[in-house]
BAKE-873738 format. One record per residue: residue in one letter; y, z, x of N, C-alpha, C in turn; residue number from 1. Coordinates in pm, 1 decimal. Example, Ala and Ser with C-alpha at 12.3 -4.5 7.8 and 13.67 -1.06 7.14 Angstrom:
REM residues 2
PT  resn       n.y       n.z       n.x      ca.y      ca.z      ca.x       c.y       c.z       c.x  resi
PT     A    -569.0     780.0    1319.0    -450.0     780.0    1230.0    -330.0     780.0    1320.0     1
PT     S    -225.0     708.0    1285.0    -106.0     714.0    1367.0       3.0     787.0    1290.0     2
This chain:
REM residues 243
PT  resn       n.y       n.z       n.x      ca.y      ca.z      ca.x       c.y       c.z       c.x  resi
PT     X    5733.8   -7163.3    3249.9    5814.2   -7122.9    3134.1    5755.2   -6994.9    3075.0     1
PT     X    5817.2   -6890.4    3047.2    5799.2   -6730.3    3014.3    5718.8   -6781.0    2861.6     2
PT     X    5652.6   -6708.2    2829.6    5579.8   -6740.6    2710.9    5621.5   -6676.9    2553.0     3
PT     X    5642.3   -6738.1    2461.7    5782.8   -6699.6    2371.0    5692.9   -6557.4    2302.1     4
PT     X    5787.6   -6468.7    2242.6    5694.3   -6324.2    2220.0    5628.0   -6324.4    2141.4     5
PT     X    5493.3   -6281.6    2108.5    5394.3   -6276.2    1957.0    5381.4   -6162.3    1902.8     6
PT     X    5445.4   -6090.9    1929.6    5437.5   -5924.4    1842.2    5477.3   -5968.5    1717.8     7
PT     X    5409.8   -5890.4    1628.9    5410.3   -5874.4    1478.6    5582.0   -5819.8    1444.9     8
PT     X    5650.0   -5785.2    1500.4    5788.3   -5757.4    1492.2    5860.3   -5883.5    1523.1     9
PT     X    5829.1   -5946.5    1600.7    5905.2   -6080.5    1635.3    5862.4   -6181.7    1493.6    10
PT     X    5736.1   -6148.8    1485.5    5705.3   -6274.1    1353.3    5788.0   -6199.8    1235.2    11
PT     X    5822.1   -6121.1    1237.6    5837.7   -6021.1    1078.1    5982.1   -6084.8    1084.9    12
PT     X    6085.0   -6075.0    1208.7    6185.2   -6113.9    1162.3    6252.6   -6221.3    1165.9    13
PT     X    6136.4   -6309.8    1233.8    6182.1   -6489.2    1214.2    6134.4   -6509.6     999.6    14
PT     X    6022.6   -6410.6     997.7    5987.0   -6495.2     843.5    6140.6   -6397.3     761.9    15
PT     X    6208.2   -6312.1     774.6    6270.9   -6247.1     716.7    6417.4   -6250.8     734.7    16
PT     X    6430.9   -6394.0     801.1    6555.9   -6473.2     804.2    6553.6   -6539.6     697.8    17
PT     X    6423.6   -6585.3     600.5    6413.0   -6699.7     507.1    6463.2   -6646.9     386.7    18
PT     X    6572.2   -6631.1     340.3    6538.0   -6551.2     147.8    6447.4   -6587.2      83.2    19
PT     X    6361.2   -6739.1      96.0    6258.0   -6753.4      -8.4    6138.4   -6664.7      30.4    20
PT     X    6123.0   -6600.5     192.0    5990.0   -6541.0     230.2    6045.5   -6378.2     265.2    21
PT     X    6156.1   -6379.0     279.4    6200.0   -6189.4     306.2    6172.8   -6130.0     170.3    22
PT     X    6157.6   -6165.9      55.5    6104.0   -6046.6     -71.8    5946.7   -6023.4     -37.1    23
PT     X    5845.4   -6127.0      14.8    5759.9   -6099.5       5.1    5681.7   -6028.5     119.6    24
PT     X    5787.6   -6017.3     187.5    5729.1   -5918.4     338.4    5762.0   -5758.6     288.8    25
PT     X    5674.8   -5660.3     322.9    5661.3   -5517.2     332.1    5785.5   -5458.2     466.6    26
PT     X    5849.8   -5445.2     380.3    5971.7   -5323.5     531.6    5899.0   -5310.5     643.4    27
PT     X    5935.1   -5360.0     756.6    5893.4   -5331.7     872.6    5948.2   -5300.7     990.2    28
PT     X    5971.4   -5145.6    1071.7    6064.6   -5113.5    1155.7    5987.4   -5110.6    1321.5    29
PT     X    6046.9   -5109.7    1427.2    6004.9   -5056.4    1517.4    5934.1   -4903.4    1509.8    30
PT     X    5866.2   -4817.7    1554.1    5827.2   -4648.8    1572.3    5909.9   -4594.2    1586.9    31
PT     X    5940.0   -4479.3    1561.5    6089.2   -4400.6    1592.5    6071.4   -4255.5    1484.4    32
PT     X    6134.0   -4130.5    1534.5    6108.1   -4051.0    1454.4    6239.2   -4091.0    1365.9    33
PT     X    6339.3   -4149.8    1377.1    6395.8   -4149.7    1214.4    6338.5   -4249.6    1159.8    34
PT     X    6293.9   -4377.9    1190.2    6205.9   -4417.8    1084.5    6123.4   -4405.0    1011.0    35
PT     X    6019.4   -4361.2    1097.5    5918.4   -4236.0    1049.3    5998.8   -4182.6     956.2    36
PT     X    6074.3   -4062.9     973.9    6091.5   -4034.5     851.7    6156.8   -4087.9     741.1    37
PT     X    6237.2   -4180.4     744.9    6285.0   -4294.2     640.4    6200.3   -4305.0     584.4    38
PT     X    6103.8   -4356.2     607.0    5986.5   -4476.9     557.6    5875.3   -4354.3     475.5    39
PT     X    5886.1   -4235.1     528.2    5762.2   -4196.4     451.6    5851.6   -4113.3     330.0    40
PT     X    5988.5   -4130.0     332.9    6020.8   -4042.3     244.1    6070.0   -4161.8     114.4    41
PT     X    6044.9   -4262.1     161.2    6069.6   -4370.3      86.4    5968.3   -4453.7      40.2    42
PT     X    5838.9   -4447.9      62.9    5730.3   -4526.6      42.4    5608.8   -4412.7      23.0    43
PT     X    5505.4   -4448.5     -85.9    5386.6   -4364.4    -116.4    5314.7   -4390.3      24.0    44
PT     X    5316.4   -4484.2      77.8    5238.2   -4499.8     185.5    5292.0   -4553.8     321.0    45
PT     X    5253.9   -4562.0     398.8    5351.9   -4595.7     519.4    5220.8   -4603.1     649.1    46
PT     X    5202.0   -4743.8     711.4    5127.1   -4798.1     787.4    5204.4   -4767.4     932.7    47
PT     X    5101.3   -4735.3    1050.2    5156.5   -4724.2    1197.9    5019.1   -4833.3    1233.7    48
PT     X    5096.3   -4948.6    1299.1    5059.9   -5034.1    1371.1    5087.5   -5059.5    1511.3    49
PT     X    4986.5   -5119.1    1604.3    5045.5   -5150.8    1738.3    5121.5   -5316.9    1695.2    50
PT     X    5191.4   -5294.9    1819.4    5298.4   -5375.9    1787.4    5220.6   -5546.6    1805.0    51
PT     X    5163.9   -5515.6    1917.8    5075.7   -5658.1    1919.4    4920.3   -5588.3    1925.0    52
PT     X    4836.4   -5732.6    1931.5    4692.6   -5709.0    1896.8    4640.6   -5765.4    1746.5    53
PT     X    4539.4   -5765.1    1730.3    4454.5   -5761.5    1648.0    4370.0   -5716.9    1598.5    54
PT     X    4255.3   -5739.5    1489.9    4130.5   -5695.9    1426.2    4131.7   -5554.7    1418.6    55
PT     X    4262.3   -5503.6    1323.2    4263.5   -5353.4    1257.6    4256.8   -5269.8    1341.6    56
PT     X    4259.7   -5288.9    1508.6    4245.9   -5151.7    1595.1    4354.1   -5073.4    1619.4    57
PT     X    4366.6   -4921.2    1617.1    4477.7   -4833.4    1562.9    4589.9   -4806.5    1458.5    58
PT     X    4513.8   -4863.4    1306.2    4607.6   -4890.4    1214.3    4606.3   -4776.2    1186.5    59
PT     X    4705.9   -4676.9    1122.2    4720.6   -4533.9    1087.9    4782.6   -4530.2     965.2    60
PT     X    4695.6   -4502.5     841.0    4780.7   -4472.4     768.8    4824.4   -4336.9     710.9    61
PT     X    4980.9   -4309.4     701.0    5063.8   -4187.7     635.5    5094.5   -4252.1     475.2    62
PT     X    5038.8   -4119.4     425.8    5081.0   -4144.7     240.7    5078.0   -4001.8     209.5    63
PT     X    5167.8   -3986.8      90.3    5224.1   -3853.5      72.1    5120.0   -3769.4      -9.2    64
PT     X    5087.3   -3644.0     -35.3    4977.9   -3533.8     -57.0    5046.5   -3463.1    -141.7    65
PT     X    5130.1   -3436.9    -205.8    5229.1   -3352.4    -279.9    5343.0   -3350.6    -197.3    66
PT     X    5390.7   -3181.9    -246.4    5546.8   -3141.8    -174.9    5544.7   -3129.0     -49.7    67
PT     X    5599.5   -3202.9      16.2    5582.4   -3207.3     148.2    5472.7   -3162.1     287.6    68
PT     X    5365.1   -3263.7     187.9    5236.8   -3227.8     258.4    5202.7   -3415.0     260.4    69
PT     X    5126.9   -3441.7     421.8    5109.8   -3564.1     433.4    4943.6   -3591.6     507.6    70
PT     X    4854.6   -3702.6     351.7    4745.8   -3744.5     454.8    4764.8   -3814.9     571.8    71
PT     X    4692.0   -3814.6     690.0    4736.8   -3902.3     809.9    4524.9   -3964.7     817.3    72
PT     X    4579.9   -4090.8     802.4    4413.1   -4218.4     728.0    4366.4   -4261.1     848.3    73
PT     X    4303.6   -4233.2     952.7    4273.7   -4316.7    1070.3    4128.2   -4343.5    1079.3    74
PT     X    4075.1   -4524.2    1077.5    3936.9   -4507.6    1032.5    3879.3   -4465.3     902.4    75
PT     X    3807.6   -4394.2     913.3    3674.5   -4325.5     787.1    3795.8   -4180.1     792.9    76
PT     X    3866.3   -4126.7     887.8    3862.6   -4003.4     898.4    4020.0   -3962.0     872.7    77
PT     X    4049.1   -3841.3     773.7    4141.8   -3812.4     682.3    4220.4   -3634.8     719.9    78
PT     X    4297.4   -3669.4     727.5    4377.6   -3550.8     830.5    4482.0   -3506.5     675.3    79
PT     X    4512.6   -3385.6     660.5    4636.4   -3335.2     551.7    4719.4   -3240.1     648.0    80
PT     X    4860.4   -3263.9     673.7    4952.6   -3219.1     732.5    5102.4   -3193.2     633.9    81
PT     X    5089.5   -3072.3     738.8    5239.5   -2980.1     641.2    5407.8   -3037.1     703.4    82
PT     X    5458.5   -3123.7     622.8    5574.0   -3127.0     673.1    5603.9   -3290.2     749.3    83
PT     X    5713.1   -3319.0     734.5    5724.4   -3516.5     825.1    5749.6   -3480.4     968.0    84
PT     X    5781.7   -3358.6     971.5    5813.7   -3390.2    1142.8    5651.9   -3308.3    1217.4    85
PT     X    5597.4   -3240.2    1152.0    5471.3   -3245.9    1221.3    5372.7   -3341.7    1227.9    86
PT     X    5395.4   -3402.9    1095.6    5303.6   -3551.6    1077.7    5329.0   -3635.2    1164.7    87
PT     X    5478.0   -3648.4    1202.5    5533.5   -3721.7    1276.6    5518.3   -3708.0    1478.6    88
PT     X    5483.3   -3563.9    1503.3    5418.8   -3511.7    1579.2    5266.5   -3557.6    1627.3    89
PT     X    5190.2   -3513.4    1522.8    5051.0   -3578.0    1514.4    5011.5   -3733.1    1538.3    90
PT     X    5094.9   -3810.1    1441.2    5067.3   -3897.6    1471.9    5099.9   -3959.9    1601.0    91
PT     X    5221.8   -3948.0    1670.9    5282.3   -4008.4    1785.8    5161.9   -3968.5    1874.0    92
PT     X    5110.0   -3850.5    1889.6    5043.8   -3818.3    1996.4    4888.0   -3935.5    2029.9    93
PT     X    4872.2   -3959.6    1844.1    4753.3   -4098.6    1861.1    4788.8   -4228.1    1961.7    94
PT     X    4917.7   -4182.4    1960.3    4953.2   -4373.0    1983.3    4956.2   -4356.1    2121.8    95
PT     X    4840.1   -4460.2    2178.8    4859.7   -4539.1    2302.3    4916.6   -4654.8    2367.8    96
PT     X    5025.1   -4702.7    2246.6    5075.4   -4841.8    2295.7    5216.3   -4836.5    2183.3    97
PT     X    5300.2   -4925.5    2209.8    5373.5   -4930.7    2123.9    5373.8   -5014.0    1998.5    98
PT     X    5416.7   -4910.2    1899.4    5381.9   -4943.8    1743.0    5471.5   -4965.2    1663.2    99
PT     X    5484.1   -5038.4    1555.7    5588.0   -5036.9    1427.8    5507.7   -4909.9    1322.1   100
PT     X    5611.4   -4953.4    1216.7    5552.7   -4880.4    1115.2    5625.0   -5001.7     993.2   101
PT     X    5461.0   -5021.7     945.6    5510.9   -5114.1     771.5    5491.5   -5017.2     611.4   102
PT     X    5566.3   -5092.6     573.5    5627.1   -5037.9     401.5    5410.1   -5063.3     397.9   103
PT     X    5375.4   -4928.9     298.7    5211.4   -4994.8     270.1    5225.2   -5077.2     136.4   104
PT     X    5132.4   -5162.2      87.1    5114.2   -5215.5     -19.2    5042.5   -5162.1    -106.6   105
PT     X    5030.2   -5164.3    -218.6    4893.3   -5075.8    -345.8    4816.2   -5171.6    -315.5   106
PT     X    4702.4   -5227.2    -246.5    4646.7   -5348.5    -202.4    4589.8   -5379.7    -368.7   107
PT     X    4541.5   -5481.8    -451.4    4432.4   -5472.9    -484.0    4289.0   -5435.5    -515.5   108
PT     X    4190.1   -5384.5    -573.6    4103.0   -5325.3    -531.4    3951.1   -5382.5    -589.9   109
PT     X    3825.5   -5427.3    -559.1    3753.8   -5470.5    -587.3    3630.7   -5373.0    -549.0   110
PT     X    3596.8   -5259.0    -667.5    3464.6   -5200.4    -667.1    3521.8   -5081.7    -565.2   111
PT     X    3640.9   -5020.5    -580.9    3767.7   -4918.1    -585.4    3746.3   -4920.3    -412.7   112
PT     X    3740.0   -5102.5    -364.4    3767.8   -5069.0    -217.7    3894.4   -5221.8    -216.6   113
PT     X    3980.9   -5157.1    -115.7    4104.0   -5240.6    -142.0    4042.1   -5395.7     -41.0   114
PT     X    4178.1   -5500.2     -76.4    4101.7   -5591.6      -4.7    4250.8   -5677.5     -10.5   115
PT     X    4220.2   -5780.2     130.9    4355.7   -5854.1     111.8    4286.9   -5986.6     130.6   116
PT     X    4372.4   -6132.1     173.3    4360.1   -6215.8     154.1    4377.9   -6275.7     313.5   117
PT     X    4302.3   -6386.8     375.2    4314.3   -6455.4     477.1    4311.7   -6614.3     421.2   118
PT     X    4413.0   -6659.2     456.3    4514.0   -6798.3     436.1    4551.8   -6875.0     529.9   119
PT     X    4453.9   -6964.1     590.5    4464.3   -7071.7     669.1    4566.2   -7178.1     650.9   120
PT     X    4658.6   -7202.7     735.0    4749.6   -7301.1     667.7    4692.8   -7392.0     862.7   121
PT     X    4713.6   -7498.0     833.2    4720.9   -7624.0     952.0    4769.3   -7697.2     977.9   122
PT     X    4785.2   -7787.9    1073.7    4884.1   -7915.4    1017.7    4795.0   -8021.6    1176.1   123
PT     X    4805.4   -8127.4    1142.6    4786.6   -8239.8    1242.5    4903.1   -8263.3    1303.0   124
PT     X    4949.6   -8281.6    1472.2    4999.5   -8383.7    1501.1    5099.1   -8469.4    1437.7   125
PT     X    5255.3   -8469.2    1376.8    5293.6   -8534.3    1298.0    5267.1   -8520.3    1121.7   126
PT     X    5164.7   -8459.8    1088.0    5157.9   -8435.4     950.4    5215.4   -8288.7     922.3   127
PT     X    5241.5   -8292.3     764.6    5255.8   -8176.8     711.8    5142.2   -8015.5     706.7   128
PT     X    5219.5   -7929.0     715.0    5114.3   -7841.6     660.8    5018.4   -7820.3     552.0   129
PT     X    4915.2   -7777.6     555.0    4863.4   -7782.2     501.6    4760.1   -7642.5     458.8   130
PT     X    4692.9   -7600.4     368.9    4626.4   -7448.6     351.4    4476.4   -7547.1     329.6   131
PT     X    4421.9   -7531.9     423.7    4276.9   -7555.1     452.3    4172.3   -7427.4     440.1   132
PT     X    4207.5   -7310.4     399.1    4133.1   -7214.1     341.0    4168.7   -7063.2     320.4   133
PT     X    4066.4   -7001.1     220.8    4135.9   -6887.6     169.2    4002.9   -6804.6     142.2   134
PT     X    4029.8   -6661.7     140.8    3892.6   -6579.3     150.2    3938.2   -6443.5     103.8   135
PT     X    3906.7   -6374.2      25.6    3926.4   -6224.8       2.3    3837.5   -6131.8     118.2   136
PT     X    3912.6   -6049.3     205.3    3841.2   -5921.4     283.1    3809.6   -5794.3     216.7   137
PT     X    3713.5   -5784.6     211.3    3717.9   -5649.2      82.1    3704.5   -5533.3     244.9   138
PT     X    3728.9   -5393.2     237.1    3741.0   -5302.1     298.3    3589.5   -5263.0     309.1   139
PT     X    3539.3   -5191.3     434.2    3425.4   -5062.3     396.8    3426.9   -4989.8     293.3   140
PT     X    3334.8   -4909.8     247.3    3350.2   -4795.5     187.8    3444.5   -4678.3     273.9   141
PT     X    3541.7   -4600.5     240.9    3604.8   -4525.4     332.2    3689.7   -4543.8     397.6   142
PT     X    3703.9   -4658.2     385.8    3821.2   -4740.0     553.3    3970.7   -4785.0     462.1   143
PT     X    4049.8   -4785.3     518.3    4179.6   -4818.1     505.7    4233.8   -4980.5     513.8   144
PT     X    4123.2   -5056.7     632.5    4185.3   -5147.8     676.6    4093.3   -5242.4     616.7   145
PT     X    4093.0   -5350.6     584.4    3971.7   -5470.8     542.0    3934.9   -5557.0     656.8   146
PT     X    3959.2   -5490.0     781.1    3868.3   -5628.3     939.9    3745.7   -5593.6     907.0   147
PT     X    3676.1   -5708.6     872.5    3487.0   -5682.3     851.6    3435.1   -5616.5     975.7   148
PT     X    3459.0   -5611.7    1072.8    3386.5   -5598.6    1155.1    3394.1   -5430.9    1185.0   149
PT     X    3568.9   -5404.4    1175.5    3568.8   -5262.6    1204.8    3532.7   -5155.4    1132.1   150
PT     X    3529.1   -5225.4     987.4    3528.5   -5105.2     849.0    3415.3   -5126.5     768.0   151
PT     X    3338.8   -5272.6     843.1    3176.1   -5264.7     772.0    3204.1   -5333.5     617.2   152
PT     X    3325.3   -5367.5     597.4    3319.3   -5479.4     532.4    3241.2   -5596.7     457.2   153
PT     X    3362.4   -5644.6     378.5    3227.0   -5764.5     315.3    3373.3   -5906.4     329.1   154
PT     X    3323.8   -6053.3     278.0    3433.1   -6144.1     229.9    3380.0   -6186.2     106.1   155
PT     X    3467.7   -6269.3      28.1    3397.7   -6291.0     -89.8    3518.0   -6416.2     -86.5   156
PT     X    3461.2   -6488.6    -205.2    3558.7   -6602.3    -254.5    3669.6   -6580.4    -314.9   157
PT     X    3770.1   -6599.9    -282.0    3897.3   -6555.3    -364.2    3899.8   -6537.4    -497.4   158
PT     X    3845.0   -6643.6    -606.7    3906.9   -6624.5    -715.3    3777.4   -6526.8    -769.4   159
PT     X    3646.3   -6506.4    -688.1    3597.9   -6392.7    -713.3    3613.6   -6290.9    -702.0   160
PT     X    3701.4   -6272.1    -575.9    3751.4   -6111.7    -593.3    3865.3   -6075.7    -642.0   161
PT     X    3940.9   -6175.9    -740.5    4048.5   -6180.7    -822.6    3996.6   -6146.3    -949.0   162
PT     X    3890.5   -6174.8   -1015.5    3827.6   -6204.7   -1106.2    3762.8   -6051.6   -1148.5   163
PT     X    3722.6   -6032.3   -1010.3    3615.7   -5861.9    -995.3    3747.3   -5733.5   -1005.7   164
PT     X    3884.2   -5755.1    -953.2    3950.5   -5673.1    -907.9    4052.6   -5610.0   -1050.2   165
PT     X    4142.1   -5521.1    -953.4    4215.6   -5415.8   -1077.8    4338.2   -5493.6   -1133.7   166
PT     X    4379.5   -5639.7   -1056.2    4414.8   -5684.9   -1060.4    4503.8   -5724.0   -1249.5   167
PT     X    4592.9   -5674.5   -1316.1    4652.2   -5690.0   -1451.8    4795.9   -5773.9   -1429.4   168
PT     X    4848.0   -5876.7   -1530.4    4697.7   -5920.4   -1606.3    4641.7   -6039.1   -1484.9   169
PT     X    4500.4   -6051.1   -1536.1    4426.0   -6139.2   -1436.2    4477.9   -6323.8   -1448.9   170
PT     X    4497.2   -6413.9   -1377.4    4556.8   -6536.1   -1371.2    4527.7   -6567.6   -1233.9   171
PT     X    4377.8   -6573.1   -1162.0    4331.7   -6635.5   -1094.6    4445.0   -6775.6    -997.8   172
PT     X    4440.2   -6884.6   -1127.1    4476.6   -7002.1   -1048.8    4660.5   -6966.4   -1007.5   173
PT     X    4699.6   -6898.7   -1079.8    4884.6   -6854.2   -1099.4    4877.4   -6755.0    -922.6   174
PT     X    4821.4   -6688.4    -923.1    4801.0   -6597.7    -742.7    4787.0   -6757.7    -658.3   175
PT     X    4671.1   -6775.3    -691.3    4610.4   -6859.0    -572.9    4707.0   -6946.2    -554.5   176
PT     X    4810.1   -6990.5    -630.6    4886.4   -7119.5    -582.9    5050.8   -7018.8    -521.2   177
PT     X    5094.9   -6946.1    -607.1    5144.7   -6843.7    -510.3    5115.4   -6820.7    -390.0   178
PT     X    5026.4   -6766.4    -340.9    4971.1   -6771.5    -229.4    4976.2   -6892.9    -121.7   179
PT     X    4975.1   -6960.2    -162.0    4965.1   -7171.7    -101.8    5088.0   -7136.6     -87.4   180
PT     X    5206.3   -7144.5    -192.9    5318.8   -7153.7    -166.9    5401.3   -7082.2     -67.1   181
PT     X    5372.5   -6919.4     -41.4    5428.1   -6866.3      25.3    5340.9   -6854.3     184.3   182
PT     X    5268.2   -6885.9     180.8    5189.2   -6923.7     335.8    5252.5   -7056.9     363.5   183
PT     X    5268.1   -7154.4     316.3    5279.4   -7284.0     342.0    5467.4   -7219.4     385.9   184
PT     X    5562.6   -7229.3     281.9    5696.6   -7163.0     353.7    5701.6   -7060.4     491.4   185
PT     X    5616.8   -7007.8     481.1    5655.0   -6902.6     652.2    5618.1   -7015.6     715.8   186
PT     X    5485.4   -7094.5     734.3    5435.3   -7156.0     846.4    5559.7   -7226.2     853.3   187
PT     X    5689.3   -7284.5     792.2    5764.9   -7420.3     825.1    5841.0   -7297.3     925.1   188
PT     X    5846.1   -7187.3     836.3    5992.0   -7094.7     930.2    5919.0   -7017.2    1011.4   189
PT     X    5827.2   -7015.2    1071.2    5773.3   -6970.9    1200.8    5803.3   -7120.1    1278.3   190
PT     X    5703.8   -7173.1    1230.6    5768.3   -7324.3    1350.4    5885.0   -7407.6    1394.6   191
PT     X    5988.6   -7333.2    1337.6    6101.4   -7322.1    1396.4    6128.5   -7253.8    1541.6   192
PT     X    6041.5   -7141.0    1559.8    6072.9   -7066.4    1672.9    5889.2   -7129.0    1754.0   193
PT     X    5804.0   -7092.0    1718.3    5707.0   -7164.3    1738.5    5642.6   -7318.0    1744.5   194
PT     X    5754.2   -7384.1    1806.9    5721.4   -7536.4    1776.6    5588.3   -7608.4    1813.2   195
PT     X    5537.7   -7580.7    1911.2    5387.9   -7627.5    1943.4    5290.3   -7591.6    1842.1   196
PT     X    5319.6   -7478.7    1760.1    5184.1   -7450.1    1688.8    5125.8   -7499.3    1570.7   197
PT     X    5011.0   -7488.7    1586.9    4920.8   -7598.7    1481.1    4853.8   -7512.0    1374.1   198
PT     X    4844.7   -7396.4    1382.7    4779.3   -7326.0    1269.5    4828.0   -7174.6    1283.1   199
PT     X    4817.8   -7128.7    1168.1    4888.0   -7020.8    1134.1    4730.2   -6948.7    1052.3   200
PT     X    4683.3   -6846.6    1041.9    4614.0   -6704.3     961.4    4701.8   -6614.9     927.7   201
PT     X    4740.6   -6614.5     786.7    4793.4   -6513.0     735.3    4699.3   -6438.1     640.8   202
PT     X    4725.7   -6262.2     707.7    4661.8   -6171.5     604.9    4768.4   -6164.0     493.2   203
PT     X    4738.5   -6158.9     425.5    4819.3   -6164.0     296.2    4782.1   -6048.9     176.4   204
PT     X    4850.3   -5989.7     133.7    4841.8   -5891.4       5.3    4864.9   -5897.5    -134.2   205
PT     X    4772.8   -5916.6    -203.5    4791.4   -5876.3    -378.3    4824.0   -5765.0    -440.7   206
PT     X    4916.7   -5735.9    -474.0    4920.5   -5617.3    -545.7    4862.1   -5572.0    -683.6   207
PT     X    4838.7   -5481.2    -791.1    4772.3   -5453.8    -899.7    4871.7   -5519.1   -1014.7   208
PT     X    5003.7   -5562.9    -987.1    5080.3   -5644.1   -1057.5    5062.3   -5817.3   -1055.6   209
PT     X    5004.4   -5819.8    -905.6    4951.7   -5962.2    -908.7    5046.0   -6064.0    -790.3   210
PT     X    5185.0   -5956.5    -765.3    5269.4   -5979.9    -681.5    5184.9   -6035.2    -543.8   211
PT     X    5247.0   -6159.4    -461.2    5144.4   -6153.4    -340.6    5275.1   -6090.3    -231.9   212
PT     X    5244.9   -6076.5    -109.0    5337.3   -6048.9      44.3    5262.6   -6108.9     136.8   213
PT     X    5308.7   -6088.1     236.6    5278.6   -6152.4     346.0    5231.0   -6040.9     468.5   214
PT     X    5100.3   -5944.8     494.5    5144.4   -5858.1     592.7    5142.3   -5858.8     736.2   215
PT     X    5091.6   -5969.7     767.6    5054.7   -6025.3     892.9    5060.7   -6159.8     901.9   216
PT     X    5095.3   -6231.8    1010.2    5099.7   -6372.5    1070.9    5003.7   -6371.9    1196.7   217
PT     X    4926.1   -6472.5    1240.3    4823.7   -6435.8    1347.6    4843.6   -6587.0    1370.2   218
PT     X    4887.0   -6580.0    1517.5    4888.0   -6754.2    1591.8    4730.9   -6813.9    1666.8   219
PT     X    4626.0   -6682.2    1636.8    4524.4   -6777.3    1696.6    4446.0   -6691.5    1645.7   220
PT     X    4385.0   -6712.9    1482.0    4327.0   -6647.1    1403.5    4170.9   -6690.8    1404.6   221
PT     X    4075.5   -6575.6    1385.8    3899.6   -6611.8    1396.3    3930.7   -6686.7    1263.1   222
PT     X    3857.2   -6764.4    1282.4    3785.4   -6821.3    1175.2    3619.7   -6877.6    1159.5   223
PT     X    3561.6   -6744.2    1208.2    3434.2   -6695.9    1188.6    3406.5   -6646.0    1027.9   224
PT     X    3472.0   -6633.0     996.1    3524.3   -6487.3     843.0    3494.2   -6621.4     786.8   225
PT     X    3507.4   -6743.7     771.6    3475.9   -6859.8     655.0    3298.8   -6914.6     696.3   226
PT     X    3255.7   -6845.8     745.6    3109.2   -6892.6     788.3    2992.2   -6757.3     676.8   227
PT     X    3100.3   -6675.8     664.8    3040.3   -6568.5     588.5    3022.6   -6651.7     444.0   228
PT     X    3102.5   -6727.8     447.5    3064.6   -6763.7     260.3    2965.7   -6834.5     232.2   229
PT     X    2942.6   -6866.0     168.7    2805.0   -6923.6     117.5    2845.0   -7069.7     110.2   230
PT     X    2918.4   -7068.1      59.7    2980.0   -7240.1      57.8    3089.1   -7265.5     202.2   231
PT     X    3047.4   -7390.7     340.3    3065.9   -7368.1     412.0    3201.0   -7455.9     406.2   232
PT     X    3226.7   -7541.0     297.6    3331.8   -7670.1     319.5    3460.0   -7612.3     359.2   233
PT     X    3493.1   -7506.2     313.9    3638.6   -7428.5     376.8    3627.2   -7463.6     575.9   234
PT     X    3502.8   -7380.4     634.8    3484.5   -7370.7     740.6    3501.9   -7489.3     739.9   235
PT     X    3428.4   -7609.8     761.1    3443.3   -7749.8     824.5    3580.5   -7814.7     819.5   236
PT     X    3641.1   -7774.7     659.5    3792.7   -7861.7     718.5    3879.7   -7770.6     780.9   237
PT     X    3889.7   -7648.8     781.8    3900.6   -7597.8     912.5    3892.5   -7630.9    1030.2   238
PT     X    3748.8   -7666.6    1062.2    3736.7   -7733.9    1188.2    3818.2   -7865.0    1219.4   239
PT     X    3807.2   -7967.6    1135.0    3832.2   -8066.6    1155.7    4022.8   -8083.4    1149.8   240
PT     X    4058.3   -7959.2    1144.0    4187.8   -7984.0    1180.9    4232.1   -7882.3    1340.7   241
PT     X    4120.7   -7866.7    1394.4    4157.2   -7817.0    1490.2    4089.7   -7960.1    1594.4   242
PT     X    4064.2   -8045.6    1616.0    4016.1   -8156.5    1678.4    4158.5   -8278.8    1712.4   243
């Protein structure tokens, strides 16, 4: 049996059949120079992703510089270009695989480095889903993307880096159950098309309004990133729903 597709485009538009979960997803198109230019003339920021893969490798971000002048964010390292169709030039020439491009988010920011959220949801065999853990990724210094590993990163406890962040006004427990709620809804409407699967990692986004989204779905997510905390009980029931 052919193996059903996992590109981040296929998940974007099973969760964006749902009206309760399509507000909280970021615009997300296939690559294309009219999207490209749609998207950057419509958004302060505008993400180029490979279409599948993981752990932040070739995320590109385009955000606007004034009158038609565009930074292009790759890594630590910061490019200013004249014009969308040269940006649009430049960037294509990075890409070695095929990519979307997502609406960017104002992420959050904790100690003026942005950071998103990783949201374990699980389920047993016959039981309901369930959110067995949650972790703030804070970014490198310099970096665009928050994968610890690629941008030198840190994790921290959620309602600590809710607590630390630019986050107005602050309401800790009001996010965090937001968050439950809208991870717990995609996982039912992914497993509609995904019926075998038992756990879902969603990166997830806060905005400086407090708004959450959804920017990623991951069907076979590390969960190494909960061993970083100091308190390990997240990690273990983690585990114990993968047994």
């Amino acid at each position: 049996m052919a193996r059903k597709s996992e590109t981040k485009l296929t998940k974007y538009r099973i969760m964006r059949s749902s009206a309760s979960i399509a507000k909280g997803l970021p615009l997300t198109r296939s690559f294309s120079r009219r999207s490209f230019s749609a998207m950057v003339r419509s958004y302060p920021r505008v993400f180029a992703k490979p279409i599948s893969g993981s752990g932040g490798a070739g995320i590109i971000m385009i955000s606007r510089a004034g009158a038609n002048r565009f930074h292009v964010h790759s890594g630590a390292v910061r490019r200013t270009i004249r014009g969308s169709d040269n940006t649009y030039r430049y960037v294509k020439r990075k890409l070695s695989t095929h990519y979307l491009l997502q609406q960017g988010i104002p992420l959050a920011r904790v100690g003026n480095r942005p950071f998103d959220v990783r949201v374990m949801v699980q389920r047993k065999t016959g039981s309901s889903w369930i959110v067995t853990g949650m972790l703030a990724k804070v970014a490198g210094r310099g970096y665009i993307i928050t994968n610890i590993r690629r941008s030198g990163g840190y994790v921290l406890p959620l309602s600590t880096a809710i607590m630390r962040s630019n986050i107005r006004p602050l309401a800790p427990s009001a996010i965090i159950s937001r968050l439950s709620t809208v991870a717990l809804l995609a996982a039912e409407r992914l497993s509609t098309y995904y019926r075998s699967q038992r756990v879902y990692g969603f990166d997830m986004g806060i905005d400086r309004n407090g708004r959450v989204w959804i920017i990623e779905a991951n069907l076979r997510p590390d969960i190494s990133l909960f061993l970083k905390l100091p308190d390990k009980s997240m990690y273990q029931t983690i585990l114990s729903y993968r047994s």
